[in-house]
C-alpha positions as CSV (number, residue, x, y, z in Angstrom):
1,X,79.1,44.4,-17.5
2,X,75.4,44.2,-17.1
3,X,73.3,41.3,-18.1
4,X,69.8,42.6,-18.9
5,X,66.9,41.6,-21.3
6,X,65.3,43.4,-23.6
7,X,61.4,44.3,-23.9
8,X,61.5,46.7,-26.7
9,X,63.9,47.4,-29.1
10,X,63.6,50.7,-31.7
11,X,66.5,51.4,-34.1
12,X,65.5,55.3,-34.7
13,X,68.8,57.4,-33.9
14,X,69.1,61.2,-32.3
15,X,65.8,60.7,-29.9
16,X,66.2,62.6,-26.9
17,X,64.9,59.5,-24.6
18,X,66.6,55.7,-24.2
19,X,65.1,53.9,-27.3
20,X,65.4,50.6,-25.9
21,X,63.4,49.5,-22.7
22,X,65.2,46.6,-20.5
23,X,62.9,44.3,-18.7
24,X,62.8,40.3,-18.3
25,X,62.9,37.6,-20.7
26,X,66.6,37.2,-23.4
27,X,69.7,37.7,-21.5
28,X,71.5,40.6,-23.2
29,X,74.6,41.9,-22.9
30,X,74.8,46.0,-22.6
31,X,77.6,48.2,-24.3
32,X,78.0,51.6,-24.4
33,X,80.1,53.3,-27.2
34,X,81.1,56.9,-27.7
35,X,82.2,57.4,-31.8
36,X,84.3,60.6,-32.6
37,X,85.6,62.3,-35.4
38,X,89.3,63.4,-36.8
39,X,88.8,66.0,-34.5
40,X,87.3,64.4,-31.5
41,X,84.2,65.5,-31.8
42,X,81.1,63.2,-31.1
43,X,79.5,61.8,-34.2
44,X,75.4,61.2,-34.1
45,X,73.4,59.5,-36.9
46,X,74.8,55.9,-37.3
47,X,72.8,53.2,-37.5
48,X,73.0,49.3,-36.3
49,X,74.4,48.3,-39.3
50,X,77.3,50.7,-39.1
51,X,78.5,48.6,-35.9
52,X,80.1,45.3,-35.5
53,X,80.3,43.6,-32.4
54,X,82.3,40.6,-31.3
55,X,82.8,38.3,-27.8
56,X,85.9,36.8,-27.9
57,X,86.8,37.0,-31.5
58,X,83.1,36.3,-32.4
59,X,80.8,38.0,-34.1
60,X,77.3,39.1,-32.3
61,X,74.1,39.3,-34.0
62,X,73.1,43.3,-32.7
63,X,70.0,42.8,-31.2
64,X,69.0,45.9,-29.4
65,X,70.4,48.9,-30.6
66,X,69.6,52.9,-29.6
67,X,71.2,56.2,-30.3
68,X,70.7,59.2,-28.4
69,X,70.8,61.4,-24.8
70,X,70.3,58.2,-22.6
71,X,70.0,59.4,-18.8
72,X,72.9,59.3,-16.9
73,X,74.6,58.6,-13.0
74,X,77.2,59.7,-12.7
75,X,79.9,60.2,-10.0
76,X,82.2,63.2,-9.8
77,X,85.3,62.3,-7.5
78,X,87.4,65.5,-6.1
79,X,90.5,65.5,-4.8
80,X,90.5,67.6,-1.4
81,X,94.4,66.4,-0.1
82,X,96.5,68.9,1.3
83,X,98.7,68.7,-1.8
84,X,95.0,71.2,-3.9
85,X,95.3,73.5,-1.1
86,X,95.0,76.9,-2.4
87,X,94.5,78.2,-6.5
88,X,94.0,74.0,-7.4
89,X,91.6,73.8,-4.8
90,X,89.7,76.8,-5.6
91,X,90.2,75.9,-9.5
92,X,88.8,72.4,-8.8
93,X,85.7,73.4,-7.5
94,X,84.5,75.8,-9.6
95,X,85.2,73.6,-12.7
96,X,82.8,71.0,-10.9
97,X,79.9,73.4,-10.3
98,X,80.0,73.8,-14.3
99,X,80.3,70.2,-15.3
100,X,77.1,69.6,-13.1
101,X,75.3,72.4,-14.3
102,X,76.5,71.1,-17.8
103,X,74.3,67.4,-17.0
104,X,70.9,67.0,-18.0
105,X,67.6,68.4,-15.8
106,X,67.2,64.8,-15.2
107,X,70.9,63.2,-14.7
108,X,71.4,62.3,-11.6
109,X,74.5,63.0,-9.9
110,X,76.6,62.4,-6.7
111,X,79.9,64.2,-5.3
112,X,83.0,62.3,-3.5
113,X,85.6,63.7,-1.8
114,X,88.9,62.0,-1.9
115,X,91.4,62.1,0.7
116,X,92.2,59.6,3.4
117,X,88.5,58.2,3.2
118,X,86.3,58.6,0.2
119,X,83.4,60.7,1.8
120,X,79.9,61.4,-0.2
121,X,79.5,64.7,0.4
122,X,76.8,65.1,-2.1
123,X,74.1,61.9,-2.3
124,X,72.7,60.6,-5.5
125,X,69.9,63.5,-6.5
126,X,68.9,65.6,-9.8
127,X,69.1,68.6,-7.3
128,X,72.6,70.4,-8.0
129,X,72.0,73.2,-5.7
130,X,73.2,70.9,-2.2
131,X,75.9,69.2,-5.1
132,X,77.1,72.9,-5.1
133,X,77.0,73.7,-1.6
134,X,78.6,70.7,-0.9
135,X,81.5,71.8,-3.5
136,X,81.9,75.3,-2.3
137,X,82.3,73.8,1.2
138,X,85.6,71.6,0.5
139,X,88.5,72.8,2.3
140,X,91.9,70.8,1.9
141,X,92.5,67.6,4.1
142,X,94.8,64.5,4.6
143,X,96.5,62.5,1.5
144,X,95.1,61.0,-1.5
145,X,93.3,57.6,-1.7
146,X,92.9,57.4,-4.8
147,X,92.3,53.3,-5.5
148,X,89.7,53.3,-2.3
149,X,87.5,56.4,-3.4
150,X,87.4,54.5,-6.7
151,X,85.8,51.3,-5.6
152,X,83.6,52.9,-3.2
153,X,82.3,55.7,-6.0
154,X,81.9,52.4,-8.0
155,X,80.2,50.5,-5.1
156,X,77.7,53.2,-4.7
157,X,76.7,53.6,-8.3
158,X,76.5,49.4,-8.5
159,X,72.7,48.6,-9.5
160,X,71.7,52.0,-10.6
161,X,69.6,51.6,-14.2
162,X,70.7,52.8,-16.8
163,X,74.2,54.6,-17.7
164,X,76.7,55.1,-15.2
165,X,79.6,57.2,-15.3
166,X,82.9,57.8,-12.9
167,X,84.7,61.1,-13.4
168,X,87.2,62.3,-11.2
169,X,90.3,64.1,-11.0
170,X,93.4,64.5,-8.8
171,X,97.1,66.2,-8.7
172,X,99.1,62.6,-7.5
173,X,99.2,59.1,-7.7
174,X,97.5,57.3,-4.9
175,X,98.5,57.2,-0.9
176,X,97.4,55.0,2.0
177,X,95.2,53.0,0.4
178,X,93.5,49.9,1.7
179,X,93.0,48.0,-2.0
180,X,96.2,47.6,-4.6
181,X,95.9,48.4,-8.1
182,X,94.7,44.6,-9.0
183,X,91.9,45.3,-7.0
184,X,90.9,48.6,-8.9
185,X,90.9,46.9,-12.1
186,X,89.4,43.9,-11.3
187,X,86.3,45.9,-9.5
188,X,86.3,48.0,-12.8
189,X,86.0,44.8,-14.6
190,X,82.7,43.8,-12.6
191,X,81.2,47.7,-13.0
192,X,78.9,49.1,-16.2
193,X,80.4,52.5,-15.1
194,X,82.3,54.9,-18.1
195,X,85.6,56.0,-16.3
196,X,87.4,59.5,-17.4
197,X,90.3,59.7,-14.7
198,X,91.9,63.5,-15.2
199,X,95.6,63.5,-14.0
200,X,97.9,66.6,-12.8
201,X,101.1,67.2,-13.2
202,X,103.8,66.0,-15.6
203,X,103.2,62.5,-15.7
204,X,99.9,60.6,-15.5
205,X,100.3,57.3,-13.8
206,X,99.2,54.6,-15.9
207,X,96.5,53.0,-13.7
208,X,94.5,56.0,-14.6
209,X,94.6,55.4,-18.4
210,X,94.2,51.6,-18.0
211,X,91.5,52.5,-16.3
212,X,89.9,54.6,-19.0
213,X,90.1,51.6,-21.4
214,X,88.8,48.8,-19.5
215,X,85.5,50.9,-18.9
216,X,85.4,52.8,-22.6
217,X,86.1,55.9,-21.3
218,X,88.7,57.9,-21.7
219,X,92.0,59.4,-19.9
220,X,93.7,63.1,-19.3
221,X,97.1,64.2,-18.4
222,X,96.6,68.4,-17.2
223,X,100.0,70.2,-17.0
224,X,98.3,73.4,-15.8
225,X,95.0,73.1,-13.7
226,X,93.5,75.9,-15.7
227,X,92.9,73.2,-18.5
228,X,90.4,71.3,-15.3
229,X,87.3,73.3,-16.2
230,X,87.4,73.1,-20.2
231,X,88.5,69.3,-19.9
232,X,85.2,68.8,-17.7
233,X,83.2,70.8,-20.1
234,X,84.6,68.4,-23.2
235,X,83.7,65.0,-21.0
236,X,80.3,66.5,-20.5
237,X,80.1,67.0,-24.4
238,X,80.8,63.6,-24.9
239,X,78.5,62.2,-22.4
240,X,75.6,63.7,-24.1
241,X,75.4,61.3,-27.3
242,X,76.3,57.8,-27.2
243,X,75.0,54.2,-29.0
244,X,73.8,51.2,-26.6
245,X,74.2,47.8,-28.4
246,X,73.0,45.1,-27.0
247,X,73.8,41.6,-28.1
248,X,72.6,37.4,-26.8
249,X,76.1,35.8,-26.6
250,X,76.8,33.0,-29.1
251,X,78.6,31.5,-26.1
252,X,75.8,30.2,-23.8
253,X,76.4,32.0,-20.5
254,X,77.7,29.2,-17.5
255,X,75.6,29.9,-14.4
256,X,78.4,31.5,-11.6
257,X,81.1,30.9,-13.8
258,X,82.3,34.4,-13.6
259,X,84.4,34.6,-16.5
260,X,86.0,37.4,-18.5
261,X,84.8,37.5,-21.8
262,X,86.4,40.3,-24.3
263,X,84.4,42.5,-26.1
264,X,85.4,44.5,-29.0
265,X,83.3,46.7,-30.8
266,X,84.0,48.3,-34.6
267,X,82.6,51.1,-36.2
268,X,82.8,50.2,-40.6
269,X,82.9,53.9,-41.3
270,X,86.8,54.8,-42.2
271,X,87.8,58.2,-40.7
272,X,85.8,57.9,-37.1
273,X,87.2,56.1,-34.1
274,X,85.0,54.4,-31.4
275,X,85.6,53.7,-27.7
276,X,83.9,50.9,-25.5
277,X,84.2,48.6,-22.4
278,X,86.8,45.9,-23.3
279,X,85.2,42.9,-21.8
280,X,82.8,41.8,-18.9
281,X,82.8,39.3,-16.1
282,X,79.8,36.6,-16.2
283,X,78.0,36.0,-13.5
């Protein structure tokens, strides 16, 4: 989680800019949370006072707070392994052409393969015609690294401003990789990234949906890759409106302490439900 300090805070809601600017001065702590309705749909027009935030069991004064279409990174992770050849394959890349042309003009965005290696096939860029190119081109190869394309998607997007985002998607659980499992979560732990990790198949292995919480994203189990391109389209949707609260800790950070502190976020409104990062690691 992201230590940053604020320089301007403005509570209006629904702008279609970030309405809080981050520069030096108070330490802040950053989180992200998506709220959503009975029916999942994203809810827009709370307010600070709506929210309560607390670090380890204690309630934080809201200090920064902004509502709105807040620029995004994101990383969209494919899975290219010999297991997609064919109609998965073919399935998988034309639902990723539409969640990109489904970001905003100014989104930025960056494509990994995942098979053996994680490869960056498409760079960081608000261009989506090479993203594209670089989708169309993916032909199947080698097994499925799953836990190393996550830390390396992760390591790339590590000091970009702003939002940050992780989705990707593949039909096993992991193979051949270099880091375990404890690794993936405790790099999770250290990221600002949203994770939405989209399973094949008839079970979905429960790294993925650990995963999802630890970063406030959220998880999906696809019995039929059909379901890839409106699942995609749905994450996009959800991407588009979210509330940043931003918080000085009660607790006096410890210079290089790095210590998890747990971070639970509630929204007073009966009937909605609300989905944030868990917790951060000081530094």
């Amino acid at each position: 989680m992201a230590l940053t300090a604020v320089l301007a805070v403005v509570t209006g809601v629904g702008a279609q800019e970030p309405l809080a600017r981050f520069s030096s001065g108070v330490h802040l702590v950053e989180v992200y949370g998506t709220v959503t309705d009975a029916k999942g749909g994203p809810v827009t027009g709370l307010r600070r006072e709506d929210f309560e935030v607390y670090e380890n069991d204690q309630a934080q004064d809201v200090s920064a707070f902004a509502a709105g279409e807040f620029p995004l990174t994101v990383a969209l992770g494919v899975d290219r392994s010999w297991s997609m050849a064919g109609e998965p394959l073919r399935l998988a890349r034309q639902a990723s052409q539409s969640f990109l042309r489904a970001l905003r003009p100014d989104d930025r965005s960056m494509v990994v393969a995942i098979g053996s290696d994680a490869d960056v096939i498409a760079p960081l860029t608000m261009d989506r015609r090479d993203q594209a190119r670089a989708i169309a081109a993916l032909d199947p190869w080698s097994t499925t690294a799953l836990h190393d394309a996550i830390i390396a998607a992760l390591d790339r997007l590590e000091g970009e401003a702003g939002r940050q985002a992780l989705v990707l998607f593949s039909d096993g659980v992991d193979r051949y990789s270099k880091a375990t499992a404890a690794q993936v979560v405790d790099r999770v732990r250290r990221s600002n990234a949203l994770i939405y990790p989209i399973a094949f198949g008839g079970t979905r292995p429960p790294l993925l949906a650990e995963l999802a919480v630890l970063a406030g994203g959220r998880s999906f189990l696809l019995r039929d890759v059909r379901e890839l391109e409106k699942t995609l389209a749905e994450i996009a949707r959800e991407l588009r409106y979210q509330y940043l609260l931003g918080y000085t800790p009660s607790e006096p950070i410890r210079p290089n302490a790095h210590e998890w502190r747990s971070i639970r976020v509630v929204v007073k409104k009966p009937g909605l439900r609300l989905r944030a990062r868990d917790g951060y690691v000081t530094d």
